[in-house]
RODOVEX-820747 format. One record per residue (C-alpha): residue number from 1; residue in one letter; chain; x, y, z. Coordinates in Angstrom, 2 decimals. Layout:
<nodes>
@kolke=NUM, vomi=A, drenro=A, x=X, y=Y, z=Z
...
</nodes>
This chain:
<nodes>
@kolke=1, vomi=X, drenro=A, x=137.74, y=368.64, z=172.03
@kolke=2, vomi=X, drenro=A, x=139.65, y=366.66, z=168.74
@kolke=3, vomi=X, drenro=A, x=140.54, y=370.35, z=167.73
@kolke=4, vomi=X, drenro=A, x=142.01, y=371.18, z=171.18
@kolke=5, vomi=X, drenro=A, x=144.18, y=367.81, z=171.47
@kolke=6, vomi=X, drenro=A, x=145.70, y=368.45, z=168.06
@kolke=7, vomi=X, drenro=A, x=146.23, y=371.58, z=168.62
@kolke=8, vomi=X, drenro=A, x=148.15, y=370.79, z=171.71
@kolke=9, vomi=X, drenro=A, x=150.21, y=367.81, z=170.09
@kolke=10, vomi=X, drenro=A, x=151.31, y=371.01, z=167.69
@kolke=11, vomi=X, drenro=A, x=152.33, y=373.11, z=170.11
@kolke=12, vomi=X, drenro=A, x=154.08, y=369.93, z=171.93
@kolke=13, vomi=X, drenro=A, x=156.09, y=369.10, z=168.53
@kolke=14, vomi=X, drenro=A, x=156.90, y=372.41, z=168.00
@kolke=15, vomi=X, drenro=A, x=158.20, y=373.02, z=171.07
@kolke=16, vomi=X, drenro=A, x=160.35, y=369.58, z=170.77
@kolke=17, vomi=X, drenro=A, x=161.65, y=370.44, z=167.69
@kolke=18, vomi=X, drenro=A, x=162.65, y=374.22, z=168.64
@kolke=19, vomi=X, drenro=A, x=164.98, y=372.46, z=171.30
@kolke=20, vomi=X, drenro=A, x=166.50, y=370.16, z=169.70
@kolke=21, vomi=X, drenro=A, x=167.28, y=372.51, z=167.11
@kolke=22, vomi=X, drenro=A, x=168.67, y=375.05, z=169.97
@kolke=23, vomi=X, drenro=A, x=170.81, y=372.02, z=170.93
@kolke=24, vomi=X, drenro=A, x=172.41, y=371.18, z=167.87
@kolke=25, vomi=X, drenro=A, x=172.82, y=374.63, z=167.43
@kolke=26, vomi=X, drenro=A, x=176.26, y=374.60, z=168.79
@kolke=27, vomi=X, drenro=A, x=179.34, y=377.01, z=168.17
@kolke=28, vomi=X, drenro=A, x=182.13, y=375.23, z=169.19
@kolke=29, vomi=X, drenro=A, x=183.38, y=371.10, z=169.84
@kolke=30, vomi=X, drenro=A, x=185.23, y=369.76, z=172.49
@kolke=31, vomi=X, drenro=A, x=185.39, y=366.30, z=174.10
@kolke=32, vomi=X, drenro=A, x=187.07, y=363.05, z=173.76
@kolke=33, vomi=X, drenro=A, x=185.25, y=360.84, z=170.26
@kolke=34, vomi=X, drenro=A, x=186.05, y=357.00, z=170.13
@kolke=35, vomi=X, drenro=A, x=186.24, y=354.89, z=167.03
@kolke=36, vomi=X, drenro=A, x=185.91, y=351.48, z=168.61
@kolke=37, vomi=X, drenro=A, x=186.81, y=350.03, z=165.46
@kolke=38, vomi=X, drenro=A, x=189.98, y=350.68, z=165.12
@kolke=39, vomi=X, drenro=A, x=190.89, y=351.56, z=169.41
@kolke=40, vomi=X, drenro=A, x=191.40, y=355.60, z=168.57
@kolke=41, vomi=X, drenro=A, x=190.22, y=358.21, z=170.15
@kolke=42, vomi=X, drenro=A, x=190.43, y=361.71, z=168.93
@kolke=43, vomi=X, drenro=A, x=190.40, y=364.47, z=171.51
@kolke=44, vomi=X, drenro=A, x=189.59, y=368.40, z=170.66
@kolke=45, vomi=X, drenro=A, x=189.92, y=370.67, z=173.05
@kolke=46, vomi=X, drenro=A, x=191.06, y=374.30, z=173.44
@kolke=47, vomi=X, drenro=A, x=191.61, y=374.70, z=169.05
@kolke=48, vomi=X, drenro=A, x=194.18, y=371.40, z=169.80
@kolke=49, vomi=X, drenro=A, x=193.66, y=368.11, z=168.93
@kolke=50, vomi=X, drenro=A, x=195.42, y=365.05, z=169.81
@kolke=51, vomi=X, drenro=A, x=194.51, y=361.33, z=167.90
@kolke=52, vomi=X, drenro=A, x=195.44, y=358.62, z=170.32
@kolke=53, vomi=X, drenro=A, x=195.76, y=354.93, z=170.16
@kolke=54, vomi=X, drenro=A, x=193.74, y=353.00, z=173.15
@kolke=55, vomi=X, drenro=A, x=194.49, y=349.59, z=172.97
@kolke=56, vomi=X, drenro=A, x=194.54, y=347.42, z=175.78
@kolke=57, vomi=X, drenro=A, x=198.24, y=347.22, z=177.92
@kolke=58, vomi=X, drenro=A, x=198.54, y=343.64, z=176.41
@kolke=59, vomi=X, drenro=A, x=198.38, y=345.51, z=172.67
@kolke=60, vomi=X, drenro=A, x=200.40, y=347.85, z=173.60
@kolke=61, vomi=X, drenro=A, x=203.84, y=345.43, z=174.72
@kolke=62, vomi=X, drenro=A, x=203.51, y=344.20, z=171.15
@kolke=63, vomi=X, drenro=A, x=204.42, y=347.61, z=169.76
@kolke=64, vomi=X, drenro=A, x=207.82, y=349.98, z=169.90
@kolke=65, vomi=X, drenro=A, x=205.73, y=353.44, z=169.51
@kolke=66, vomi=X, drenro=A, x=203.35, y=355.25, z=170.36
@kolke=67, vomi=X, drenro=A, x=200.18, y=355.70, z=171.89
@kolke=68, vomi=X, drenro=A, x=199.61, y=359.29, z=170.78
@kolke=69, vomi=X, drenro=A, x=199.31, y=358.98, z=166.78
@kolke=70, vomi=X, drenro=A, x=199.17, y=362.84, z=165.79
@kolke=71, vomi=X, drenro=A, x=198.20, y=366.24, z=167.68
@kolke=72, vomi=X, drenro=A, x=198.42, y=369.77, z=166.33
@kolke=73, vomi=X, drenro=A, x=195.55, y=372.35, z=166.14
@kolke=74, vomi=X, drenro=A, x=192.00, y=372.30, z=164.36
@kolke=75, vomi=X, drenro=A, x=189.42, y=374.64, z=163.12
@kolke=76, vomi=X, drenro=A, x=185.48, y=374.07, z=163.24
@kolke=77, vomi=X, drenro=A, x=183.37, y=375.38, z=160.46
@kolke=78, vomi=X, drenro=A, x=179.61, y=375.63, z=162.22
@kolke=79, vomi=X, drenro=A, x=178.33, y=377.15, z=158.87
@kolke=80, vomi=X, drenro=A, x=179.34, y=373.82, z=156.88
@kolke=81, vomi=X, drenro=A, x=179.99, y=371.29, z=159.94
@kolke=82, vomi=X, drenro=A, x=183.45, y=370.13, z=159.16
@kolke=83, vomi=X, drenro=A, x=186.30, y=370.56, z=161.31
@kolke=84, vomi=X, drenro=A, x=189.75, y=370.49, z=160.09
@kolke=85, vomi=X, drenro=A, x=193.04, y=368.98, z=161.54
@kolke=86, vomi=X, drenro=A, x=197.02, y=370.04, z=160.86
@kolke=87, vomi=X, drenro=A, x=199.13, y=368.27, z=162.40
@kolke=88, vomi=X, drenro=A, x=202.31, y=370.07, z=164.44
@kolke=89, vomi=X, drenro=A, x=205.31, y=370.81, z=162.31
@kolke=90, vomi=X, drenro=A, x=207.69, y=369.67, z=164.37
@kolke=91, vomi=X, drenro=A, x=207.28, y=366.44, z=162.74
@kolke=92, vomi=X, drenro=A, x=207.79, y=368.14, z=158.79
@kolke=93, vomi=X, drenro=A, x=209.32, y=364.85, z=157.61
@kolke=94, vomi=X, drenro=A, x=211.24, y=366.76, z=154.70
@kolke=95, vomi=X, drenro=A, x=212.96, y=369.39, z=157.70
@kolke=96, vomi=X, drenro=A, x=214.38, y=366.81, z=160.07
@kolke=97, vomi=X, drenro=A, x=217.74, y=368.59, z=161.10
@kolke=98, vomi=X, drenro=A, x=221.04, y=366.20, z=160.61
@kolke=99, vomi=X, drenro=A, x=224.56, y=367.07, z=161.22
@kolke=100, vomi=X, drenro=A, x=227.31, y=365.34, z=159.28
@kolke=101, vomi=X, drenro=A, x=230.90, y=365.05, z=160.64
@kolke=102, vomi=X, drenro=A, x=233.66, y=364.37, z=157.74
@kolke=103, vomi=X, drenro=A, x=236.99, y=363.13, z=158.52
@kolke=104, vomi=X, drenro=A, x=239.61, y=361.41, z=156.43
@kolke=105, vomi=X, drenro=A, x=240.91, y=357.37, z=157.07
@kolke=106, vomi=X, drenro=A, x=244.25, y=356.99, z=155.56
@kolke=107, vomi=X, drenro=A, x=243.89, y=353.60, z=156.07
@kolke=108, vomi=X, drenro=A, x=240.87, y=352.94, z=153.98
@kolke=109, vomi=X, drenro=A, x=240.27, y=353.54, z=150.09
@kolke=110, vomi=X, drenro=A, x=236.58, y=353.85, z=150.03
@kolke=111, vomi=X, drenro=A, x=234.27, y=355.99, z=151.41
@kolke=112, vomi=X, drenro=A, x=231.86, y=355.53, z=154.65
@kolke=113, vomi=X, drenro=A, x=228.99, y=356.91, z=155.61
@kolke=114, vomi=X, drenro=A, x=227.81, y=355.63, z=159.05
@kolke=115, vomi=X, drenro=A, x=223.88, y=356.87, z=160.33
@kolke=116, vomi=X, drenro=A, x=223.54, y=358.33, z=164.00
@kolke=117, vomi=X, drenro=A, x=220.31, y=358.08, z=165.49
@kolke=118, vomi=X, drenro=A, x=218.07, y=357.25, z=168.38
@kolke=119, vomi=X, drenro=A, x=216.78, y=353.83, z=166.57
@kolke=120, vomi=X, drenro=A, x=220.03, y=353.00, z=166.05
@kolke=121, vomi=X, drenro=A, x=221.24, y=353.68, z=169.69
@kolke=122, vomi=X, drenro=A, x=218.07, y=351.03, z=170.21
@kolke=123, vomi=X, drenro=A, x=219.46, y=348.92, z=167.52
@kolke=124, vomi=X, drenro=A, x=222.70, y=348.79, z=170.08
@kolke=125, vomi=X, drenro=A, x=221.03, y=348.93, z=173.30
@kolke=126, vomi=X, drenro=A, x=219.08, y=345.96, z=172.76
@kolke=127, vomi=X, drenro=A, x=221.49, y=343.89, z=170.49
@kolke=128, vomi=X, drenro=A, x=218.85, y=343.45, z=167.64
@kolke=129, vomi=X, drenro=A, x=219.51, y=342.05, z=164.91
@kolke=130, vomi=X, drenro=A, x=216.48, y=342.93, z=162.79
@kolke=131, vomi=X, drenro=A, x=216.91, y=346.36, z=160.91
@kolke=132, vomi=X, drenro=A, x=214.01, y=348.41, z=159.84
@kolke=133, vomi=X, drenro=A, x=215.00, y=351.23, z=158.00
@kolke=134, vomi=X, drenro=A, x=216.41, y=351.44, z=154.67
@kolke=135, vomi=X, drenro=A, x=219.37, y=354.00, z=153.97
@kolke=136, vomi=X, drenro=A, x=220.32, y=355.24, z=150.10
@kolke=137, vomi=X, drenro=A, x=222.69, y=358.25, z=149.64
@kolke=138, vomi=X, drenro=A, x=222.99, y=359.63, z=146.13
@kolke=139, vomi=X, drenro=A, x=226.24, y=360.92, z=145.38
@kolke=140, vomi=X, drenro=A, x=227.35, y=364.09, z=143.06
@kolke=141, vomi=X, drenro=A, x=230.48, y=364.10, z=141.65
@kolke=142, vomi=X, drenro=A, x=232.61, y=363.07, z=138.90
@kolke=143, vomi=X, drenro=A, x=230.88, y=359.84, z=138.87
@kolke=144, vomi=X, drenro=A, x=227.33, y=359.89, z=140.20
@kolke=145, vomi=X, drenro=A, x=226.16, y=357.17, z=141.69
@kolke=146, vomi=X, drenro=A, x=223.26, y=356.12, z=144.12
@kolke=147, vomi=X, drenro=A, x=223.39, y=353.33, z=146.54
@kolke=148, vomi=X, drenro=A, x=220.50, y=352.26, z=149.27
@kolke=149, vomi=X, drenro=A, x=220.62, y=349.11, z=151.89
@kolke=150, vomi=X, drenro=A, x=219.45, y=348.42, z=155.57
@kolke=151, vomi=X, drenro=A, x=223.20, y=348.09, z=156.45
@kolke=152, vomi=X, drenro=A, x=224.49, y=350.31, z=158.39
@kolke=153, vomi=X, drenro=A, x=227.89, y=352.12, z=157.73
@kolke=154, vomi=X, drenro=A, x=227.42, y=352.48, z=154.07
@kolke=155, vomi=X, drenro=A, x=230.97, y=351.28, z=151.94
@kolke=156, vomi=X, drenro=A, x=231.14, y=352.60, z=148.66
@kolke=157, vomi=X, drenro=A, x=234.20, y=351.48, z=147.10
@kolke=158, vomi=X, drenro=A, x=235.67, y=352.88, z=143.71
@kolke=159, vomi=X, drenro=A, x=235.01, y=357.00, z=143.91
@kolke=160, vomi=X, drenro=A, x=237.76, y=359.01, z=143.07
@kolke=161, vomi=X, drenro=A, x=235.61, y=362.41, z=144.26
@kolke=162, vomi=X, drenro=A, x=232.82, y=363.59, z=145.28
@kolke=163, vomi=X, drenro=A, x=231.04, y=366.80, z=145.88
@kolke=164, vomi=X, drenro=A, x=227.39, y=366.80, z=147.23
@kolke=165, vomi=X, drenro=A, x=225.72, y=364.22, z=148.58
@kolke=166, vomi=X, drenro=A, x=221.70, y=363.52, z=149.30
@kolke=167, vomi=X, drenro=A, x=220.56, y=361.36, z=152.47
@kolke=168, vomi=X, drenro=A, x=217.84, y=359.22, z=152.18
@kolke=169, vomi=X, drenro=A, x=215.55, y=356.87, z=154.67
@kolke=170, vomi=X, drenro=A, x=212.92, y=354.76, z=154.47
@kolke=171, vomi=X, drenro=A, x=211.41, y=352.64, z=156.79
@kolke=172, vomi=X, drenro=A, x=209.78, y=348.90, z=156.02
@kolke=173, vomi=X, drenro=A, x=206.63, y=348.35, z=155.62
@kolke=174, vomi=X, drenro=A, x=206.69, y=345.48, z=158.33
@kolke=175, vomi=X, drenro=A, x=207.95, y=347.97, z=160.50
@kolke=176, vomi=X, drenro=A, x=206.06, y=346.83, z=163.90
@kolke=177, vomi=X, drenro=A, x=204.79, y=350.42, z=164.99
@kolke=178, vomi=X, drenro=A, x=200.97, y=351.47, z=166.04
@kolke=179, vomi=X, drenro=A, x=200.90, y=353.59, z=163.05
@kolke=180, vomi=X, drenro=A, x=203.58, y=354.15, z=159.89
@kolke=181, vomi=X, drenro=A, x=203.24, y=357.37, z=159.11
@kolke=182, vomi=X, drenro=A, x=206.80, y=358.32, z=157.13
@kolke=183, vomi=X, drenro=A, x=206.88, y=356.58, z=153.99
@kolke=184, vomi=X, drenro=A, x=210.14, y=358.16, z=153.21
@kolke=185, vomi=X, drenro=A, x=212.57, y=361.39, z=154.23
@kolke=186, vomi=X, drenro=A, x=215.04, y=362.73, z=151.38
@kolke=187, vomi=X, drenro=A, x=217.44, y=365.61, z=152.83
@kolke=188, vomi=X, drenro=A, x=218.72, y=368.90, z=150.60
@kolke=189, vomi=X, drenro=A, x=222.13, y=368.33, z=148.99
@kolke=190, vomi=X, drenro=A, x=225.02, y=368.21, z=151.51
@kolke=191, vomi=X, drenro=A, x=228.21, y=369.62, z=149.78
@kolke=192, vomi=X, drenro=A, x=231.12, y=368.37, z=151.44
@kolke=193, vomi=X, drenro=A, x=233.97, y=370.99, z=153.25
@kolke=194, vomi=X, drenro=A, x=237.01, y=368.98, z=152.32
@kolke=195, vomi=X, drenro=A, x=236.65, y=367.19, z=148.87
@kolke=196, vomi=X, drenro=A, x=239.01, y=364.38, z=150.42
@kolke=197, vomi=X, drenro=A, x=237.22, y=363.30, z=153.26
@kolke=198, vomi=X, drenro=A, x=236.14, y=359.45, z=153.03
@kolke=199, vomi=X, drenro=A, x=234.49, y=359.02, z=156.30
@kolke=200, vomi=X, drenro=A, x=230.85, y=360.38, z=157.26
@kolke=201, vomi=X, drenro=A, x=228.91, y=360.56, z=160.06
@kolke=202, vomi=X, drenro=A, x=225.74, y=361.75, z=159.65
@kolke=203, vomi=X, drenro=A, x=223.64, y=362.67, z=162.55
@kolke=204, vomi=X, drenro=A, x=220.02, y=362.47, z=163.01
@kolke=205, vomi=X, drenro=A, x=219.16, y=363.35, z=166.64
@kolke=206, vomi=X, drenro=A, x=214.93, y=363.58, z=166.14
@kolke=207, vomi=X, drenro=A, x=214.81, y=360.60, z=164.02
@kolke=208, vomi=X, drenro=A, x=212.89, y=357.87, z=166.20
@kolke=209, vomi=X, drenro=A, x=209.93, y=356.10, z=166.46
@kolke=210, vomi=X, drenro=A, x=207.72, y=358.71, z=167.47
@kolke=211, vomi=X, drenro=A, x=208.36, y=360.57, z=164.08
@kolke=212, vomi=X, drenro=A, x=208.32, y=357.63, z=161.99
@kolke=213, vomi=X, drenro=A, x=205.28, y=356.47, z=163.78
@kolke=214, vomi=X, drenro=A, x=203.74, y=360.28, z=163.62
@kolke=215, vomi=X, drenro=A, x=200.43, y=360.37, z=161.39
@kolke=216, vomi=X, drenro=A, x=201.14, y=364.11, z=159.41
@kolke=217, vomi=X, drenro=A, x=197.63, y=365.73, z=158.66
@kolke=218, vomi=X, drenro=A, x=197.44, y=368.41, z=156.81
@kolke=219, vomi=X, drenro=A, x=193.60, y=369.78, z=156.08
@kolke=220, vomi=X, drenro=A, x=192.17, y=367.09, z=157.19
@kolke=221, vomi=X, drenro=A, x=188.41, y=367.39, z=157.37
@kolke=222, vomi=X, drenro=A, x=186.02, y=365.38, z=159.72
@kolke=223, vomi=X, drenro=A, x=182.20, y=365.63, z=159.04
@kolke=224, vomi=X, drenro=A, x=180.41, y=367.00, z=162.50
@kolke=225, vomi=X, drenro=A, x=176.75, y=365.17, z=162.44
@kolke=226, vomi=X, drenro=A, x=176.05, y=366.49, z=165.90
@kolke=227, vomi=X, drenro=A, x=178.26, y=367.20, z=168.79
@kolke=228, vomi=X, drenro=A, x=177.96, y=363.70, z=170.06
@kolke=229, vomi=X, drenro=A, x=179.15, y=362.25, z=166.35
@kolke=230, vomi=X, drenro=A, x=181.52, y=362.80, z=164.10
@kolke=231, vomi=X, drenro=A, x=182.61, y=360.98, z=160.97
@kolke=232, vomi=X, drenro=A, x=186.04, y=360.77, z=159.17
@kolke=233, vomi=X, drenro=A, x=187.11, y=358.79, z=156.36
@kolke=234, vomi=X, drenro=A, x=183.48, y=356.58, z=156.79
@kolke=235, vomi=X, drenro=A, x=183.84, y=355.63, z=160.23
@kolke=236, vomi=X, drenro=A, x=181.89, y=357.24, z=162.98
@kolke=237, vomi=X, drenro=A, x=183.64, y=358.52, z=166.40
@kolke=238, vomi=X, drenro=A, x=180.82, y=358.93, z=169.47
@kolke=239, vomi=X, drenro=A, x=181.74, y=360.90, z=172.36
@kolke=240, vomi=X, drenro=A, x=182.73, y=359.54, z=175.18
@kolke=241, vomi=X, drenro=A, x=179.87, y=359.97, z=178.04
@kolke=242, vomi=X, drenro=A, x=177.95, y=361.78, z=175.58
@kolke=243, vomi=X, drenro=A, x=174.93, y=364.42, z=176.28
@kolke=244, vomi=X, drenro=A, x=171.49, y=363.01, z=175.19
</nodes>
């Protein structure tokens, strides 16, 4: 009788096991994974994945940007349990297009370089004050020189001519966004079309909180421990209404 119970119990075990080894098993990962810790919730579905921050409304008035932190696509590895995020290169914060328009001010002796842009069309909008980008330009020419402040025109007084010229921002660390994810863009070399033009205006239409906010991932890799947990960079994101 003792044989026949253990031998049962066996059978029972092995049976338990070979399921929940079927079940973890799986070949793909989809769902919606919350890190209650820090209010994000990362979302794979359909080889895309989109990083979100959930934060109550009241959270949310206290911020300019943006409740969606990064998407692009991922990959899932089933041999070594690690799937990988890239973010969407539309945000490739060294390939933000910018137009400049030159013209030439006989009534001023320096040079000016004004910044176009949809933070500071907010800047106007809303009659702030506060600035929270820095701009620097670094100037080629007969007398190089580089110059950066969170003014905006730029005045550089005392250039006699110039020939290329390399556009850089940076926005402050106090910044008050859900997520700073541009520490800094730098621009290829503009080379001026008339040598005597002394007025700038340099044109960034994408350049707004969304892409200064944007997280950029690039092989990122998040540790699958089942398909109801995953864990990246230590902390552990359960899925939301998960199986048991």
């Amino acid at each position: 009788m003792k044989k026949a119970i253990v031998f049962l119990v066996l059978i029972i075990n092995s049976f338990h096991f070979s399921c929940k080894s079927a079940k973890n098993n799986f070949n793909s990962l989809s769902g919606d994974f919350i890190n209650s810790k820090d209010n994000l919730k990362l979302t794979l579905i359909n080889n895309n994945y989109f990083l979100q921050n959930i934060s109550s409304e009241s959270d949310i008035a206290n911020y300019k940007c943006c409740d969606t932190i990064s998407y692009g696509y991922y990959s899932f590895d089933t041999k070594t349990r690690f799937v990988t995020l890239n973010s969407s290169r539309d945000f490739d914060v060294n390939d933000l297009n910018f137009n400049v328009k030159e013209s030439i001010n006989k009534n001023q002796d320096s040079l000016v370089f004004k910044f176009l842009n949809p933070i500071e069309n907010h800047y106007i909008k809303f009659k702030e004050k506060s600035r929270e980008i820095n701009y620097s330009i670094q100037i080629l020419g007969s007398k190089p020189l580089y110059i950066s402040s969170d003014k905006n025109p730029l005045v550089v007084n005392n250039i006699e001519r110039i020939d290329e010229v390399q556009f850089f921002i940076r926005p402050k660390n106090d910044i008050p966004l859900k997520n700073l994810g541009m520490n800094e863009l730098v621009t290829q070399s503009y080379r001026l079309v008339n040598p005597n033009s002394n007025q700038f205006d340099i044109d960034f239409p994408g350049l707004d909180y969304e892409f200064i906010n944007f997280k950029r991932l690039n092989h990122e890799y998040i540790k699958v421990v089942n398909e109801n947990l995953l864990i990246w960079d230590g902390i552990e994101y359960y899925k939301k209404n998960k199986t048991l």
